[in-house]
C-alpha positions in Angstrom: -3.0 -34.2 26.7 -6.5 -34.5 26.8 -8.0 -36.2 29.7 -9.7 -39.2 29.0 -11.3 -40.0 32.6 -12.0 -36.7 33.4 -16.2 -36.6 33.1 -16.1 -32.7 32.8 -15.1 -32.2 28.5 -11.9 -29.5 29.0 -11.0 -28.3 26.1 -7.6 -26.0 27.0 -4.2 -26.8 26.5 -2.7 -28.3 29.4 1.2 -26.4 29.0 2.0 -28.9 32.2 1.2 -31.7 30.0 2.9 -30.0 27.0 6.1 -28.8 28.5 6.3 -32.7 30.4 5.7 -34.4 26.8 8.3 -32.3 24.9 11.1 -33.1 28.2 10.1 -36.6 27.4 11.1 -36.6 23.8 14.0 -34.1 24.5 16.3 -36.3 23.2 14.4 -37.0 20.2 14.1 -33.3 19.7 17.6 -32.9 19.9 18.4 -35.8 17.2 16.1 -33.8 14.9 17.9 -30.2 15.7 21.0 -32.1 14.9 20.2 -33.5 11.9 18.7 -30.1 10.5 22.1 -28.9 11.7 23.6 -31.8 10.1 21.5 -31.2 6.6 22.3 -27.1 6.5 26.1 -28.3 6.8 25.7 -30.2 4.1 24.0 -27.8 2.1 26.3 -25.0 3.2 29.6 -27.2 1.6 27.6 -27.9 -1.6 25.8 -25.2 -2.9 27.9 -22.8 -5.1 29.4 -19.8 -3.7 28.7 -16.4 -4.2 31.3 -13.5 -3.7 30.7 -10.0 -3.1 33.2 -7.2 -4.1 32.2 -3.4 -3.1 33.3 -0.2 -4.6 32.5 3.1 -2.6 32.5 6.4 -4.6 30.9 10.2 -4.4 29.8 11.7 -7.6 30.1 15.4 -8.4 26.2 16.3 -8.1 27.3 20.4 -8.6 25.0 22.0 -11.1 27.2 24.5 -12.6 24.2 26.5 -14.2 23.7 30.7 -14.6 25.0 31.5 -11.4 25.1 35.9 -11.8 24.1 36.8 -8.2 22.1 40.0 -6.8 18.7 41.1 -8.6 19.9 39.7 -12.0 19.8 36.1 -10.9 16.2 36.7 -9.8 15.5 38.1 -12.6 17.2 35.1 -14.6 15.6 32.2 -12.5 12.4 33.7 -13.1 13.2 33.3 -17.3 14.3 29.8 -16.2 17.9 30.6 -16.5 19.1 30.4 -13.0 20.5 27.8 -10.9 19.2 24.2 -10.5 18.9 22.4 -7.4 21.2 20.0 -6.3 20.6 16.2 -6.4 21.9 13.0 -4.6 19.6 10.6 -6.2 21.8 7.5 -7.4 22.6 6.5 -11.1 19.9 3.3 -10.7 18.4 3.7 -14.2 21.6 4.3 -16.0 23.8 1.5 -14.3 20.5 -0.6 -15.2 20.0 0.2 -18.1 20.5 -1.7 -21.3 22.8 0.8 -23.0 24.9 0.8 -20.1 25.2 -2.7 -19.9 25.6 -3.1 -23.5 28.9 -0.6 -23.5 30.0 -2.6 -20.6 29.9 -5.7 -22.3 33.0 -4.4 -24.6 35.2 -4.9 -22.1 33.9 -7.1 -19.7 32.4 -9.9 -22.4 28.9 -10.7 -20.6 28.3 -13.0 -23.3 31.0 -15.1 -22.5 30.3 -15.1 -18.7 28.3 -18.1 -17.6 27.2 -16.3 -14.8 25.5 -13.9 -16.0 24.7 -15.8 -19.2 22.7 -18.7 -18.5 20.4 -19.4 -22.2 20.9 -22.5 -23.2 20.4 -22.8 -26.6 19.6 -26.5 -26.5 17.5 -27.1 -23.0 17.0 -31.1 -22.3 13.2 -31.2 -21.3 12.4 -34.3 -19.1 11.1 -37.4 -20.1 7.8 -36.5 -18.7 7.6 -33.3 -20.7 9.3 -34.4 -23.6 6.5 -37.5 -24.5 3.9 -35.0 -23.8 4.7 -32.3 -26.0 5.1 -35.2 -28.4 1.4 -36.2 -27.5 0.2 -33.3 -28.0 2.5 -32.3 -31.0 3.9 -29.3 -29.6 6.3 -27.7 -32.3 9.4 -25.9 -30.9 8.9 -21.8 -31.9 12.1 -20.2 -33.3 14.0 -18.0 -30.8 16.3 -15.0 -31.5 19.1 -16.4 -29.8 21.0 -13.3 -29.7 18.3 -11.2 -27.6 18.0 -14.7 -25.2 21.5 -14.1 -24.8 20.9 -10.3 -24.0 18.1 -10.7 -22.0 19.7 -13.6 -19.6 22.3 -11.2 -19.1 20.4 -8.2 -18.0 18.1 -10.6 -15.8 21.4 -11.5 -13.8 23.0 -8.4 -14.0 19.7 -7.0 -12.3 20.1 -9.5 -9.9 23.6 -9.3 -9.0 24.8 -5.4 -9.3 23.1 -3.2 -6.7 23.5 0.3 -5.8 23.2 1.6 -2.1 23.4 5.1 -0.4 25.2 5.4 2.7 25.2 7.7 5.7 27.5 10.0 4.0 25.4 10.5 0.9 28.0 8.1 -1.1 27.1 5.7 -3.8 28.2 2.0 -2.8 28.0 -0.2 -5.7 27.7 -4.0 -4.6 28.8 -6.8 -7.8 28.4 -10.7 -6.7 29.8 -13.2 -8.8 31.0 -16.7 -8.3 34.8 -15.7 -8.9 35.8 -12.9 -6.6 37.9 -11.7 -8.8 35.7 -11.4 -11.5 33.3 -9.6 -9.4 35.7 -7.6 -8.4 36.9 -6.5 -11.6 33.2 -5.7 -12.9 32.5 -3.6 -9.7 35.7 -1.3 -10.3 34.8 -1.5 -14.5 31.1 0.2 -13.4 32.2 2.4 -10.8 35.2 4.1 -13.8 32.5 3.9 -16.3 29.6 6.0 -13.9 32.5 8.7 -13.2 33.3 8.8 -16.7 29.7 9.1 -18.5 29.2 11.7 -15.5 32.3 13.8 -16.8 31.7 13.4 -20.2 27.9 14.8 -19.2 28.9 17.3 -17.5 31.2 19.1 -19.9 28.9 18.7 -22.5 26.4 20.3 -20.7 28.6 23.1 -20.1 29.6 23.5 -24.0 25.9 23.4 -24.8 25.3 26.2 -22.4 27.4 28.5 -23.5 27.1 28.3 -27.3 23.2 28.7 -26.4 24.1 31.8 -24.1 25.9 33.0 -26.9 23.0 32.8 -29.7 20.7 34.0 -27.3 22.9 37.4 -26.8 23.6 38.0 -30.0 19.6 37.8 -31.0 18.9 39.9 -27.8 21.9 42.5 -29.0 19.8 42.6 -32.2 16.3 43.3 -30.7 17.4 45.9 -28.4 18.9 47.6 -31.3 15.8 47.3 -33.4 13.5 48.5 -30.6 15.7 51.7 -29.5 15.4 52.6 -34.1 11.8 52.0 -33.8 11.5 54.1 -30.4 14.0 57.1 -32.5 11.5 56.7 -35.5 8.4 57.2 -33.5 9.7 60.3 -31.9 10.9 61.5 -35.0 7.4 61.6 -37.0 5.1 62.4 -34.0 6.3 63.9 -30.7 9.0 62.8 -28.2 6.7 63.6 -25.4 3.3 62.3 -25.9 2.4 62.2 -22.9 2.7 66.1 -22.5 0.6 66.5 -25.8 -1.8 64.0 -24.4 -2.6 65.9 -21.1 -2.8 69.3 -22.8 -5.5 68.1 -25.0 -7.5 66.5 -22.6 -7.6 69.8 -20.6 -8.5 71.8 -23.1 -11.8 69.1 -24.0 -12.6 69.7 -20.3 -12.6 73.6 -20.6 -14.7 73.7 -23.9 -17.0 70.7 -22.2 -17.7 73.1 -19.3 -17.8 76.0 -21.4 -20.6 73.8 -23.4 -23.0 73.1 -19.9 -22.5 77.0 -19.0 -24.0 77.9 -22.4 -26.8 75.2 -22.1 -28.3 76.1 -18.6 -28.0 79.8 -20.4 -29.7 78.6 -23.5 -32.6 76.9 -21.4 -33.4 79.9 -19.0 -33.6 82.2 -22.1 -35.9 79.7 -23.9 -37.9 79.6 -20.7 -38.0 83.4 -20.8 -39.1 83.6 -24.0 -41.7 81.1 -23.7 -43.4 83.4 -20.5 -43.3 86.2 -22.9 -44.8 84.7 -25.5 -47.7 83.8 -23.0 -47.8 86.9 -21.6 -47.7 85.7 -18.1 -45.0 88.2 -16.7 -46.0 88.5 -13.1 -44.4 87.6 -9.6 -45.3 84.7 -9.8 -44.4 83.6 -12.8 -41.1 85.1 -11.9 -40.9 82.8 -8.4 -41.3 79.9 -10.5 -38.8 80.8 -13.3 -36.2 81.3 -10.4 -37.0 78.3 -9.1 -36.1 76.6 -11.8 -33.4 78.2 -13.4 -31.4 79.7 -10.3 -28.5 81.0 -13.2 -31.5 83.8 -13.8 -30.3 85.6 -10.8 -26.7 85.8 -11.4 -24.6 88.5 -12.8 -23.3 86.6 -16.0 -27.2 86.1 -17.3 -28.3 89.7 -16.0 -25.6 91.0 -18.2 -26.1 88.8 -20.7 -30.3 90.1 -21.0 -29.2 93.7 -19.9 -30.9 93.6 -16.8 -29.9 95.2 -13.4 -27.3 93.5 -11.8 -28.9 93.9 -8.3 -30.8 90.6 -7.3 -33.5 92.0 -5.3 -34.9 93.8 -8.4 -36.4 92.6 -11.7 -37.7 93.6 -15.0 -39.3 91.4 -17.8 -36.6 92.0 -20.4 -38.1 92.7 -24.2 -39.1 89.8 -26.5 -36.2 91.6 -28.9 -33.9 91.4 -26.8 -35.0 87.3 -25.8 -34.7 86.5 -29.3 -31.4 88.2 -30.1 -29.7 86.7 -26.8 -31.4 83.2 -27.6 -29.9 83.2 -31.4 -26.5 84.2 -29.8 -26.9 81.2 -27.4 -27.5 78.6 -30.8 -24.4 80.1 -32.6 -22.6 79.4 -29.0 -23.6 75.6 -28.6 -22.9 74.8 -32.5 -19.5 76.6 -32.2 -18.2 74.9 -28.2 -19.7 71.6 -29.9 -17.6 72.0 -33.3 -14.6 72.4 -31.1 -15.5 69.7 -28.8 -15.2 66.9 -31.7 -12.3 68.4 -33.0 -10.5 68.5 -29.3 -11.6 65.3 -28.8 -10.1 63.8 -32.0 -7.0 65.2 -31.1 -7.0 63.9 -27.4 -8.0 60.4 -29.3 -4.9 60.5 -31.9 -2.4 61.7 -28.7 -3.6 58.4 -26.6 -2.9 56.1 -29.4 0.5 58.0 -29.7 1.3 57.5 -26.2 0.2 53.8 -26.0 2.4 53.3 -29.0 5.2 55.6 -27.2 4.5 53.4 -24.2 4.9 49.9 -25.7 8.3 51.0 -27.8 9.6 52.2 -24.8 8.3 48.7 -22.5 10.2 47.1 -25.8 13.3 48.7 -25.4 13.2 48.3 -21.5 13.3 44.8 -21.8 15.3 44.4 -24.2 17.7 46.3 -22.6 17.7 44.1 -19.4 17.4 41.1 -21.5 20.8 41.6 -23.0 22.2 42.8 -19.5 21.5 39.4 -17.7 23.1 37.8 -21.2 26.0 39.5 -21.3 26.6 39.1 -17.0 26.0 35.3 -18.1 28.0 34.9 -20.9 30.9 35.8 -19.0 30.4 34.0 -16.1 29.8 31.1 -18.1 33.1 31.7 -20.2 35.0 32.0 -16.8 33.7 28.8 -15.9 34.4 26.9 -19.8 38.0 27.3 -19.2 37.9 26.0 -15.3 36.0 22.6 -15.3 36.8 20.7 -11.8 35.6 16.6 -11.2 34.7 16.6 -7.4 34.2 13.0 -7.8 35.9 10.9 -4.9 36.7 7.3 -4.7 36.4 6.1 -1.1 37.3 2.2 -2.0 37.9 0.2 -4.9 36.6 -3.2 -5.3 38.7 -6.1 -4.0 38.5 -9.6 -4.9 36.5 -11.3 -1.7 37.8 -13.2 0.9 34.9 -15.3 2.4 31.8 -16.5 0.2 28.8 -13.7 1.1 26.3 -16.4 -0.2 25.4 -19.1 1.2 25.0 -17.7 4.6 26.7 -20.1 6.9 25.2 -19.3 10.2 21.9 -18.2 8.8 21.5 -21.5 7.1 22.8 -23.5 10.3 20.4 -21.9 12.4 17.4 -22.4 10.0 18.4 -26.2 9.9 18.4 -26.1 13.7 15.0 -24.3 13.9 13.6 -26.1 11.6 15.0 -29.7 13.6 13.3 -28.2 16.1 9.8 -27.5 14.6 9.9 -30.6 13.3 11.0 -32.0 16.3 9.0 -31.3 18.2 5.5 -31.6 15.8 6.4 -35.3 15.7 7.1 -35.2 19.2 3.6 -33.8 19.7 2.4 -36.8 17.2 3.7 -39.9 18.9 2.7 -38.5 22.0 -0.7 -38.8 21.0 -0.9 -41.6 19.0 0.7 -43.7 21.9 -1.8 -41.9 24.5 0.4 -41.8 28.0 0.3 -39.7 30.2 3.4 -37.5 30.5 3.3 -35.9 34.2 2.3 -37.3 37.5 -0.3 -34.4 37.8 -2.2 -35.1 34.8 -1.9 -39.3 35.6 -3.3 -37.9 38.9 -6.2 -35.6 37.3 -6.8 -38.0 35.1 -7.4 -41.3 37.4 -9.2 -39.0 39.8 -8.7 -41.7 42.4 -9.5 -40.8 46.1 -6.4 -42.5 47.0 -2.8 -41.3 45.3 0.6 -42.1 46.3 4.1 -42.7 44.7 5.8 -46.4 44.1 8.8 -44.8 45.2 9.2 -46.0 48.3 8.0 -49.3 47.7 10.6 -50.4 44.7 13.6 -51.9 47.3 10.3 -54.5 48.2 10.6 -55.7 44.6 11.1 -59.6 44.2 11.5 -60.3 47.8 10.2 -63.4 49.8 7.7 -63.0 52.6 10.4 -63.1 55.4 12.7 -60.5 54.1 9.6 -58.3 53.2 8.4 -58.8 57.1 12.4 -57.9 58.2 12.2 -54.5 56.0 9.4 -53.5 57.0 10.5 -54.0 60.8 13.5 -51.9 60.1 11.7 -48.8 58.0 7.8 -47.8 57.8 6.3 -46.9 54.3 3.9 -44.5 54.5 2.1 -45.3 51.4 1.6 -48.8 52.8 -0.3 -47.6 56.0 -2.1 -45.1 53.5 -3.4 -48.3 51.4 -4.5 -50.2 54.9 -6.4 -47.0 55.6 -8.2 -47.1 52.7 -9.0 -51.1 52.5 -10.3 -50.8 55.8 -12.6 -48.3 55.1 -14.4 -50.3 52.4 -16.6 -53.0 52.9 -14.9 -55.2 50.3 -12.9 -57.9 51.7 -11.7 -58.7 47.8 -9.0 -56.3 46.9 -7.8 -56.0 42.9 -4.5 -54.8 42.4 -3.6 -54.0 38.9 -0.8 -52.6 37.0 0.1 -51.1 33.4 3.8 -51.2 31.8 5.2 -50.0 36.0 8.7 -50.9 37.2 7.1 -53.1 40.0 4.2 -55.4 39.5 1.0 -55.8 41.6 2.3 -58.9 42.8 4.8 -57.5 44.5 3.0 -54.4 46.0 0.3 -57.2 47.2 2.9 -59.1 48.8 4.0 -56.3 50.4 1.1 -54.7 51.8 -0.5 -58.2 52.9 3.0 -58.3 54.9 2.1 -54.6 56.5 -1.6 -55.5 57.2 -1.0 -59.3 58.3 -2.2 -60.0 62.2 -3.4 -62.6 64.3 -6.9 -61.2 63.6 -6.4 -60.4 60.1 -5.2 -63.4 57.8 -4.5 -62.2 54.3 -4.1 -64.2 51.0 -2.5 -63.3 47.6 -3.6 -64.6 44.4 -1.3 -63.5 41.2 -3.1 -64.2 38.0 -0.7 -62.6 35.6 -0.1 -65.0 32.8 3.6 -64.4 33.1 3.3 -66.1 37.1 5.6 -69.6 37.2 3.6 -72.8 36.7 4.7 -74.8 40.2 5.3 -78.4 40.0 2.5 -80.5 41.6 2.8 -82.0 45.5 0.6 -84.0 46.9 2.2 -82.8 50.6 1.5 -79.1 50.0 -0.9 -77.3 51.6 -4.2 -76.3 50.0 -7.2 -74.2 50.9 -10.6 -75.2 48.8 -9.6 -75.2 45.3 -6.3 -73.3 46.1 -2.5 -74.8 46.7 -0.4 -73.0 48.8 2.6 -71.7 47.3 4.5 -69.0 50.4 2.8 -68.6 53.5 4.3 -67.0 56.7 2.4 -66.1 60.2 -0.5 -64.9 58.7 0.3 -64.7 54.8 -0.5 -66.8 52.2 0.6 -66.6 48.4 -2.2 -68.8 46.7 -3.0 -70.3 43.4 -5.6 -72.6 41.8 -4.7 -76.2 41.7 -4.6 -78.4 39.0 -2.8 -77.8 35.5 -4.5 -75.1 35.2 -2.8 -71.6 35.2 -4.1 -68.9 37.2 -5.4 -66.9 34.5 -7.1 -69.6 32.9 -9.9 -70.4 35.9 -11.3 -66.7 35.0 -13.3 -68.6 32.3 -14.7 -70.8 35.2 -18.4 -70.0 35.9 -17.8 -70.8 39.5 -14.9 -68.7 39.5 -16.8 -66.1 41.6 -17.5 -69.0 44.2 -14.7 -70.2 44.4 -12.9 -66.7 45.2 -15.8 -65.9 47.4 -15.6 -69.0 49.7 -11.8 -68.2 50.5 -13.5 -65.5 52.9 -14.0 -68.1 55.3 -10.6 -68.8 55.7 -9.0 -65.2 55.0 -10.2 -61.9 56.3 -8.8 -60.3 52.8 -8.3 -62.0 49.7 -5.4 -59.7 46.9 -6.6 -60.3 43.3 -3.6 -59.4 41.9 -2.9 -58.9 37.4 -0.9 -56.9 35.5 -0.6 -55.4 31.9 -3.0 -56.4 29.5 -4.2 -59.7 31.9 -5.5 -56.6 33.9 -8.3 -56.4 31.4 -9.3 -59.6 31.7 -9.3 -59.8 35.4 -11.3 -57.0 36.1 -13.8 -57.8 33.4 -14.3 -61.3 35.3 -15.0 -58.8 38.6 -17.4 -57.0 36.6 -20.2 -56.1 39.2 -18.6 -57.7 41.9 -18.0 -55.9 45.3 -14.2 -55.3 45.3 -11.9 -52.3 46.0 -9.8 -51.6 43.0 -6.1 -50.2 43.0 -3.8 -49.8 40.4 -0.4 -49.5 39.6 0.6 -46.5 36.9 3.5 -45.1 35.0 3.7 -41.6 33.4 5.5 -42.3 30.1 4.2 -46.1 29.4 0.9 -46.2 30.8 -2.0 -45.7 28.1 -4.5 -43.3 29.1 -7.1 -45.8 27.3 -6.0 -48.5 29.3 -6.9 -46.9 32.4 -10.2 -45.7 30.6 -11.2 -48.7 30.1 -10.2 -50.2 33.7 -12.0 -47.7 35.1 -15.3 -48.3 33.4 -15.2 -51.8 34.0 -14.7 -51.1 37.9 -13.7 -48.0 39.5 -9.9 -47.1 40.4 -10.2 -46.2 44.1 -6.4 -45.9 44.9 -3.5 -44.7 42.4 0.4 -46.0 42.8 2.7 -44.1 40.6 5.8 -43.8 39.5 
């Protein structure tokens, strides 16, 4: 709660304050969990039940593909032949699917199930919508009733068939339905149909693979016989070893091709030669420099061939005859090795295209050979496995016909009423607590007030209601603390005008001024006590009572006396008096402390007569029914020095 007296603006929760308001509407709170108990009850025996009915199966996920083992599989798994993986995934899009459903609907008449169909051909709009789509001339578009039907039913069957995995990697297939029966019967007619289709699948699969193994061997039996004719064929009209003819021809171009550079470093030294001669330059020199150039002068193939010496260290200019004879001889030479060059090289060229040919009939043939190997391994495997076909598919649990409803959820829906009792419970807890503005713990009253003076009424409630004399003989037989805290404090101010008010508390300031003018009563202190609450008796007028100035005497013992104004006027009433002031003033010749005592809403009016008056102000509180306000506004008008609560 926020404090209201307190100077200093605090703006955090107080959970003190919180937890003391909630424990003060606890039984509130409690009404409201109970009703939303109550309300989920009711809700729970009302709303239509749902059943649930489970069937738990395991489907045969074995791929039963070309299983052949060793290299060959390899082989076959790279051609996209081999084995799949296995999968667990579950049938979702064909149980969902419209096909499925459709199929289904033969024997389990979805058409005729309100559950699951829910059009309604003729739909009775509310009055509201009805006159405006009449305002606004709305025309009615024609439906296909037959696909609303269809579609209502696949919206609920969406809604109401579901398909789990367990642990295990089984399939558990989950119907709900408003007769457990019927659900179920439709959980038990899906779970035969998924085994069934999955059969059915599976053998066709297995037909289609081995007629397709079968074509495919017979048109690889047929190219493996066409590549081993055209393989005969080819060795037939050129050479069954091409690459044999290929290598001899390739090293007899390399002979004639070095054979060719022999003749042309020959040819150029002799054309050198006979260049010199022609010059007539034929000294040593000339002779260093031929050397030089053409090293093959000084060996014993070109010596012979010029009919020289064959002994290095000598040499002789040969003729210009001879030159020209061996030069012509060298020309014939280099025509001749070239001529046989091309033709060797034409023949190397027509052996290579021979051997790639050769190469690619044979590459044919190898294929082709393993090709129908891995065909015929399959085709028998596969024809092994056409005859054996087995269904690994187990059923763990048929669906039964439900016992309990699985929808509405009882204790789910009893709890949510109780939480939300409580939520709302406690909000408008939280809301009349602060529309009525109490405070809800002693602490807070006690922050709030800020009084220098706090004590509890506890201790003073057996003084309730009692006359002077039996409020002198309790307090002879037991002290109150509080009391002789209150005299402390009275004494220490300089008022001799004490106001003692009260809000909504168990015991009124009359009574606690009563009480403590009975503790503080002496024969030097003479005390009087003046109730202006409205609620105060009117006394009967007599002449023989006592009076002091304008003031009757109502109760008086030793020192005490209980006052009020005289005349018809009540007590509350002479506040309007402009010599009200005086006349409350002037009783301070006669008493050493006068008890201005008011309670509730009188209070107000009291203390707003006092209003810049010297007087020490008390007041009575109660956590729960006092209004922080209230004391706000005492307080402004004159300043709470002492705080009883209770």
């Amino acid at each position: 709660m926020q404090d209201l007296l307190n100077s200093k603006s605090n703006n955090e929760i107080n959970l003190l304050e919180l937890s003391a308001t909630m424990w003060a509407y606890k039984l509130f709170i409690a009404g409201m969990c109970a009703l939303g108990i109550v309300i989920g009850g009711y809700y729970v025996l009302n709303a239509d039940k749902q059943f649930s009915s489970s069937a738990i199966f395991k489907l045969d996920q074995e791929k039963y593909g070309m299983s052949i083992g060793g290299e060959l599989n390899a082989i076959a798994s790279l051609a996209g032949l081999g084995n799949a993986d296995n999968d667990s995934t579950l049938p979702t899009d064909q149980v969902a699917g419209r096909v499925f459903i459709q199929d289904l609907d033969a024997e389990l008449n979805f058409q005729a199930d309100s559950y699951f169909n829910k059009y309604n051909p003729n739909p009775i709009d509310p009055i509201w919508k009805s006159l405006i789509k009449r305002a606004i001339g709305w025309q009615k578009s024609s439906i296909d009733v037959q696909e609303a039907i269809w579609q209502s039913i696949i919206k609920e069957y969406s809604k109401n068939v579901v398909l789990n995995e367990t642990d295990g990697g089984s399939v558990k297939l989950t119907v709900t339905h408003a007769n457990p029966q019927r659900a179920a019967m439709i959980a038990n007619s899906i779970m035969n149909k998924i085994i069934s289709d999955k059969l059915i699948q599976k053998n066709t699969e297995q037909d289609q693979r081995l007629t397709y193994l079968s074509n495919t061997l017979a048109k690889a039996l047929n190219d493996l016989e066409v590549s081993q004719s055209n393989l005969k064929e080819f060795a037939l009209e050129n050479s069954a070893m091409p690459l044999k003819d290929f290598t001899v021809e390739n090293m007899q171009l390399d002979a004639l091709r070095e054979k060719l550079s022999r003749t042309n470093e020959l040819y150029e030294a002799v054309a050198a030669i006979s260049l010199i001669l022609k010059n007539k330059t034929t000294d040593q020199k000339d002779y260093l420099l031929l050397r030089q150039k053409f090293p093959i002068v000084d060996r014993v193939e070109f010596r012979r061939i010029m009919g020289q010496n064959e002994i290095i260290s000598t040499w002789s200019w040969p003729a210009v005859s001879t030159v020209d004879a061996v030069h012509d001889t060298l020309s014939d030479r280099k025509r001749s090795l070239t001529s046989k060059i091309n033709t060797s090289l034409k023949n190397a060229e027509r052996s290579a295209l021979a051997l790639n040919v050769y190469a690619k009939l044979e590459r044919e043939t190898q294929v082709a050979e393993a090709t129908y190997t891995v065909l015929i391994e399959q085709v028998k495997a596969q024809s092994m496995i056409a005859g054996y076909r087995p269904d690994k598919t187990v059923i763990y649990e048929f669906a039964s016909a439900a016992i309990t409803p699985s929808a509405p959820k009882r204790t789910l829906i009893l709890a949510l009423g109780a939480t939300l009792g409580l939520f709302f419970g406690i909000s408008l807890a939280l809301i009349m607590a602060l529309r009525l503005g109490v405070y809800y713990s002693k602490k807070s009253l006690i922050d709030g007030v800020q009084a220098r003076f706090a004590a509890s009424l506890k201790t003073l409630l057996p003084l309730r209601n009692q006359s002077l004399e039996e409020l002198s003989k309790m307090l002879m037989k037991k002290s109150r603390p509080v009391l002789r805290d209150m005299a402390v404090e009275i004494h220490k101010s300089a008022a001799s005008q004490v106001v003692l008010t009260s809000s909504r508390t168990k015991m009124t300031s009359n009574c606690v001024a009563r009480a403590l003018a009975s503790y503080m009563q002496s024969n030097s202190t003479k005390v009087a006590v003046i109730n202006f609450s409205s609620k105060a008796k009117k006394l009967d007028i007599d002449e023989k009572r006592l009076s002091v100035r304008s003031f009757d005497i109502t109760e008086s013992l030793n020192n005490i006396s209980v006052l009020t104004p005289r005349g018809d006027l009540s007590a509350m009433e002479t506040l309007s008096h402009k010599s009200f002031w005086n006349e409350i003033q002037s009783l301070n010749s006669t008493y050493n402390l006068v008890f201005l005592c008011s309670d509730n809403g009188d209070a107000i009016s009291l203390l707003s007569a006092l209003e810049g008056q010297v007087v020490l102000h008390l007041t009575l509180a109660r956590t729960k029914k006092t209004k922080s306000a209230t004391l706000a506004h005492m307080h402004s008008l004159i300043p709470i020095k002492g705080l009883l609560h209770d």
